[in-house]
N, C-alpha and C positions, 0 to 999 in steps of 0.2 A: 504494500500500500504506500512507501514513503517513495518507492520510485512514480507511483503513477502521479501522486502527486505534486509531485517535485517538479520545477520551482515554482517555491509560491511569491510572486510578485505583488509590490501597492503600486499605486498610481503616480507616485513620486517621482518611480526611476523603473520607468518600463524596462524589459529586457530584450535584446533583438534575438533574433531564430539562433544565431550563434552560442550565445549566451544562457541560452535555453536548453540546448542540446549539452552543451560543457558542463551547465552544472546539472544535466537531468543524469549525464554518464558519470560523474564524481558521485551524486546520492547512491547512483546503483552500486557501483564498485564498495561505499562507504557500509552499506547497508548487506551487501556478500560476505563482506568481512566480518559483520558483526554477525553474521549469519551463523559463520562457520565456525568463530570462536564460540561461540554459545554453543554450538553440539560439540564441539572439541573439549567444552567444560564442561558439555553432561555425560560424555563417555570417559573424562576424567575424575567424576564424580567430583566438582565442585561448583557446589549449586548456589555459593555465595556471587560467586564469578559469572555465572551465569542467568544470575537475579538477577544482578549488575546491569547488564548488556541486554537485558530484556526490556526493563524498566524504561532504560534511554532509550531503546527505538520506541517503546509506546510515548514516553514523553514526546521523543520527535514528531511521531505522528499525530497526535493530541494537538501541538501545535502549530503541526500543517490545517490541519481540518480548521483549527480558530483563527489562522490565517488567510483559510481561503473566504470562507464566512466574511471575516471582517474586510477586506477590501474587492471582494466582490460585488 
């Protein structure tokens, strides 16, 4: 979900197609990793680590969704 939404833009400081695509393939790449650390910490059984890193994408995602909401 945080690549489909990815970037979320205001009206401040539009973003051109370029800008759009760089940072929509940095959230995927960002968001793989945290992917894979997270099953790499649940097949190392440490699920503090893995809390961790869950938490922050839902925060991230949490504030995409009130990002797009609010300058939509």
């Amino acid at each position: 979900m945080i690549i489909w939404l990815s970037p979320v833009q205001n009206g401040n400081n539009p973003l051109n197609e370029h800008e759009k695509r760089a940072y929509r393939c940095k959230s995927a790449v960002y968001s793989i990793i945290g992917v894979i650390l997270s099953c790499l910490f649940a097949w190392m059984k440490l699920p503090s680590y893995r809390y961790s890193i869950n938490m922050a994408m839902m925060s991230v995602f949490i504030l995409q969704m009130v990002g797009m909401v609010k300058y939509s």
